[in-house]
N, C-alpha and C positions, 0 to 999 in steps of 0.2 A: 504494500500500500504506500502509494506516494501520499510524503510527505506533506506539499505542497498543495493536495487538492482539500486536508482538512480544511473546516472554517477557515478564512482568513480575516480573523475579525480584529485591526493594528491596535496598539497599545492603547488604550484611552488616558489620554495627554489630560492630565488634571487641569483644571481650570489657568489661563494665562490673562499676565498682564501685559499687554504688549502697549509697550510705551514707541509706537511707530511715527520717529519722523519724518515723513515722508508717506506719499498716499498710498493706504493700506488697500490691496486688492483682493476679498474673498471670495475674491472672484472663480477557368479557368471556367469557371463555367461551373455552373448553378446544377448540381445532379440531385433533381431531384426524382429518379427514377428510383422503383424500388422491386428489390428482390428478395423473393422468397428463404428463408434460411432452409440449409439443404435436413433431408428429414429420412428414417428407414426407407428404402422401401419397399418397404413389403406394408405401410400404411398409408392409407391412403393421403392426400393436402392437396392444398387449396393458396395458390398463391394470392397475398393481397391486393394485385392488381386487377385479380380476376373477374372478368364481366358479366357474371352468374351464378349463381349457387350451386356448388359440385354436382353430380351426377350419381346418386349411389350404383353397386353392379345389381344388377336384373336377379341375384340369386338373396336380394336383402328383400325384394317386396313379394312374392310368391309362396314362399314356404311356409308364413306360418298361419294359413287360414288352412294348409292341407295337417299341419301335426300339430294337436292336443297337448295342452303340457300335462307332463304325468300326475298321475294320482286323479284327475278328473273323470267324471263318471265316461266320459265319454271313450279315457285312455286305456279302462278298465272293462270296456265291453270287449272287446273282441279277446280283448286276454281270458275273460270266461266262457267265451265260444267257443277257443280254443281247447279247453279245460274238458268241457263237454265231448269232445270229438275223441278223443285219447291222446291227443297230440302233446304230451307232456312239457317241451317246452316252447311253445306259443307264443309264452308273455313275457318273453323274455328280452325278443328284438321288441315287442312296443314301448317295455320298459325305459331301454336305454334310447331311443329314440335318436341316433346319431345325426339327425342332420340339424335340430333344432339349434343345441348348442355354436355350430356356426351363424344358423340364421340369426341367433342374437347378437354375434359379436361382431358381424358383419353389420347389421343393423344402427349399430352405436354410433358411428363415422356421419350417419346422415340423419341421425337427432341431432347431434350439433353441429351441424353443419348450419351458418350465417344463414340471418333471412337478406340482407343485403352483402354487398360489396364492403369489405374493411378499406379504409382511409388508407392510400398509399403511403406506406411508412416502409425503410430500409428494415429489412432485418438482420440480425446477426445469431453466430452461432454462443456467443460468451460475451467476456466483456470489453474493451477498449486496447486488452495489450495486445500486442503482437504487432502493435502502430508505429512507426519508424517516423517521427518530424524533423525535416529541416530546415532553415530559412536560408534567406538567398537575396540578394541585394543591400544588406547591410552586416556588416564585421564585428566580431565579438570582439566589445571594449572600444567600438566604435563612436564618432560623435554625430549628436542630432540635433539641430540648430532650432529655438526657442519661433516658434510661429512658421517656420520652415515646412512646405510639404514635404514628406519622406515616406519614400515609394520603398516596399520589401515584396517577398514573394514568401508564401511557406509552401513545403509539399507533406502530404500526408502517404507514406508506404506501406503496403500488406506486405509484411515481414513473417506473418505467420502461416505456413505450405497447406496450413489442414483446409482453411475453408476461406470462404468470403466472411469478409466486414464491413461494419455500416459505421460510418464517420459524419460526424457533426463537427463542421471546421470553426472551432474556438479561439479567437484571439483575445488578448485585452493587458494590458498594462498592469504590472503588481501594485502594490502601497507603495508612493512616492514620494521621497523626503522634500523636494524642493515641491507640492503641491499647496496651494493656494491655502488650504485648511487642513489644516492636521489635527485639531484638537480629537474627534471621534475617525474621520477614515482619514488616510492620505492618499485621495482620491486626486488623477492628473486630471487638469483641464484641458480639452481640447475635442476635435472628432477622431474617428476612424472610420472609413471605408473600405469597403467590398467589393472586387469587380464581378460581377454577375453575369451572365449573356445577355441579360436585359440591358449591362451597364453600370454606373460606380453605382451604390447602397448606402446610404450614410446608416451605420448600426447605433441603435439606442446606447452600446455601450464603450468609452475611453479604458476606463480603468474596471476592477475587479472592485466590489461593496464588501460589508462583513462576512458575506457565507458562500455560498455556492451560485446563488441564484446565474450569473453570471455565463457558467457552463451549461446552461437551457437556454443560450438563444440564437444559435445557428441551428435549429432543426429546422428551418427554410431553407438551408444551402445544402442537407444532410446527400451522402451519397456509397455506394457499397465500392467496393477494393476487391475484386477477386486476388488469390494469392499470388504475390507477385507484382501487384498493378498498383498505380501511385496516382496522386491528383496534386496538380499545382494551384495556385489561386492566390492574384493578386489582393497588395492590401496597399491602402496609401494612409497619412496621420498625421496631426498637423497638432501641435502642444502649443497653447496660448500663450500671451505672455504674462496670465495672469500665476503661471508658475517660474520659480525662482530654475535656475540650477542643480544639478543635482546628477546623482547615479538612478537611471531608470532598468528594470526588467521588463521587457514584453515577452509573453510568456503565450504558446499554441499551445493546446487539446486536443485529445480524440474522442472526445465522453459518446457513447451510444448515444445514436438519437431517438428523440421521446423517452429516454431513461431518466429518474432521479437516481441513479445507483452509480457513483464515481469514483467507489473504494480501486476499479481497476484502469484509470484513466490514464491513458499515456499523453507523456506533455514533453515540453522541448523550453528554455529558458534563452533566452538572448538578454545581454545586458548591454547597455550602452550610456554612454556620459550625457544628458543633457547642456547644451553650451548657447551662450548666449552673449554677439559680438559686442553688446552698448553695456552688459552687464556690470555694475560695480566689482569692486575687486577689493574684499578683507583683505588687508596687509599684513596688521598686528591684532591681537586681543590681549587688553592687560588682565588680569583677573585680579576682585578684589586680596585682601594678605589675609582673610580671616576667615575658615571656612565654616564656624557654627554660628546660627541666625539666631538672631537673638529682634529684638525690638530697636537696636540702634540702625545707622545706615550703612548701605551696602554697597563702596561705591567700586567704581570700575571703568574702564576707557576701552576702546578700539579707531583703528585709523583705517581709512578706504580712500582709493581714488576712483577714478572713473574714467572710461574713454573718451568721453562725451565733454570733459571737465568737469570741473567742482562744481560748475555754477549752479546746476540741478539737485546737487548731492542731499538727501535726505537723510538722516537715522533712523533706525527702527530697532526697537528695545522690547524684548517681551519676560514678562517673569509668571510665572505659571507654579503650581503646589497641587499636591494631590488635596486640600481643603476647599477647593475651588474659591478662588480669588474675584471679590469684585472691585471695581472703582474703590468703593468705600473702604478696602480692606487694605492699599496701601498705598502710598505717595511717591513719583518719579520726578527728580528733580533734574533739571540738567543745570552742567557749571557753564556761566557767562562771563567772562572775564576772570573775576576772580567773587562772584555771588552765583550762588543757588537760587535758581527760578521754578519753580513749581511749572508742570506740562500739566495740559488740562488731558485727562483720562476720559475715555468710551469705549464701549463695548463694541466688538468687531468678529467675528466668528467664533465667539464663544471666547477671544482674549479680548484683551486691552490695550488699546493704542494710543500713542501721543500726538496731542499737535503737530504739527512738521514744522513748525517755523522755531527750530531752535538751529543757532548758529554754533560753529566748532571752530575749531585753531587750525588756519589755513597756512600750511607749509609748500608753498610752490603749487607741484598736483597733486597732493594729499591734503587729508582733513581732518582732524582728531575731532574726536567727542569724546565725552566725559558728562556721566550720571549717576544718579545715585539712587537705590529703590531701597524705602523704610515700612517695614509693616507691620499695622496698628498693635499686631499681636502676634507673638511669636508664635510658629507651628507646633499643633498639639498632634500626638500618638508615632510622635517620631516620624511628621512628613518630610518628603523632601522639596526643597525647590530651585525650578531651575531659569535661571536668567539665558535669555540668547538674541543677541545682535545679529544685525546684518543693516543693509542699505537699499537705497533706489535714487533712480536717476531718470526722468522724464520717463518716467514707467516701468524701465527697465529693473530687476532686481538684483542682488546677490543671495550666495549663497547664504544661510544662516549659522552662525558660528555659539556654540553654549561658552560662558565668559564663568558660568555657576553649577555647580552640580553636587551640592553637600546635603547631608542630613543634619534636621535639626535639631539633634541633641548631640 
């Protein structure tokens, strides 16, 4: 059982304060033909394509209005007629009455046999392994540039000689550190599409949510793989800018289609760097000298420049605690000269963000800031909390850097 198809439900990020200077953004061919999974035979099937209701053999509807089931008065006369004549064993052959028992089990096939046509669905003989994925148009440890389309290919191969498979071609993005919102998923912003015979498909999904649901929604593209046989199919993606930088996985499937069952899903992993040309660029992170939180302040610096220049440059400051932090619960200060100016605090996707109009210590093409976060009351049951910087620049983001990461006692 692969690892990767339990839940993936990402860490849930305790409540943050994100003291954000700068403006916060929370922001091959379509098979769907289907085949029958291969069956004895010596029973009879019915593929689901099939445009009629089986046929039973001519030896299921005749025989049993000629033979009696035993023990009935009727099964028992000629056995006493017999009896009568001196024929001693008479009742013997009506007894065992060999033909009935076939006509029963013959019979059985065309009770349940469908009063309509079943929904063309692939079938399979098991589950998902035996799937060989590869991708193709992009490099492992490759980069993928921030709002850039980026074209790949995956192919799906029957690697297993016994039988046909039925494949639902699954793509989507893991949990993303540089996405937009992290406090509950780290869900990437953007599309993906599908090239279809009809043409591109924009699919309902970018990234992977908490659970599975994800791997249920290529059964419109589902298609079968005799042994041996592979299928390609284009995909193109395009990552907003409303995500920073970062390491991403995009990750292919073979889940059975129309299956909830994925304990045997074969999958294939690509990683690749998210990169972004206008993006700020963390230089340094000081961190404060003190690592137990107590009620006093907490203060700490970082420097960024940008390619764009300073003149856009924002801060962005978030402090977060498993107690869930609100505005009220503590105060980010930034240093101006040489006073402390209180930022005005809001809620933004579950953190806290700062005004953006605080200025820092301009050295050439870099920029220092320097802040301070004090809260009202120190963490109870041994929370931890953690502070984490980065920047933005006329939209553009960086990466985010943690400056804190102690427990509170």
């Amino acid at each position: 059982m692969n690892a990767s198809v339990i839940a993936r439900i990402a860490k849930i990020a305790p409540l943050a304060v994100v003291a954000a200077v700068g403006v916060a953004a929370c922001g091959p061919t379509n098979g769907g033909a289907s085949v029958a999974a291969s069956a004895p035979s010596t029973a009879p099937s019915a593929t689901p394509d099939a445009g009629a209701t089986p046929t039973a053999p001519a030896t299921e509807t005749a025989p049993p209005a000629a033979e009696p089931a035993v023990g009935t008065p009727a099964a028992q006369a000629p056995a006493a007629a017999g009896a009568k004549s001196g024929v001693k064993a008479a009742a013997k052959p009506a007894a065992k009455l060999p033909a009935e028992p076939a006509a029963k089990a013959a019979a059985k096939p065309a009770a349940k046999a469908p009063a309509e046509p079943a929904a063309p669905r692939p079938a399979v003989q098991s589950g998902g392994s035996g799937i060989g994925i590869t991708f193709g148009g992009l490099s492992e440890g490759g980069q993928i540039g921030l709002n850039d389309l980026v074209s790949f290919t995956v192919t799906w191969k029957n690697n297993d000689a016994t039988g046909t498979r039925g494949v639902a071609p699954v793509v989507a993005t893991q949990q993303y550190e540089g996405a937009p919102c992290t406090m509950m998923l780290a869900m990437a912003e953007g599309t993906l599409e599908r090239k279809d015979a009809s043409g591109w498909k924009t699919l309902d999904h970018l990234s992977m949510g908490g659970g599975m649901d994800y791997a249920g929604t290529a059964d419109d593209a589902a298609f079968t793989l005799a042994a041996g046989e592979s299928r390609t199919i284009e995909y193109r993606m395009r990552l907003s800018l409303a995500n920073r930088p970062g390491r991403i996985t995009i990750e292919a499937d073979a889940p059975v289609p129309y299956s909830k069952n994925y304990l045997d899903m074969a999958k294939a992993e690509l990683n690749a760097e998210v990169v972004d040309s206008h993006s700020p660029q963390m230089l340094s992170v000081m961190p404060p000298a003190k690592g137990v939180i107590t009620t006093g302040p907490i203060p700490f610096s970082f420097r960024v420049s940008s390619p764009d220049g300073t003149a856009g440059l924002r801060p962005r400051v978030a402090v977060s605690s498993s107690e869930w932090l609100t505005p009220d619960d503590v105060t980010v200060e930034a240093l101006v000269g040489d006073v402390w100016k209180p930022v005005e605090l809001k809620n933004d996707c579950g953190l806290v963000t700062v005004d953006p109009n605080v200025p820092g210590v301009r050295d050439g093409n870099t920029v220092e800031y320097t802040f301070r976060a004090t809260l009202k009351q120190a963490p109870r049951y041994g929370a931890d909390v953690d502070i984490r910087v980065s920047a933005e620049s006329n939209g553009h983001q960086s990466v985010q850097r943690s400056v804190f990461l102690r427990d509170a006692r």
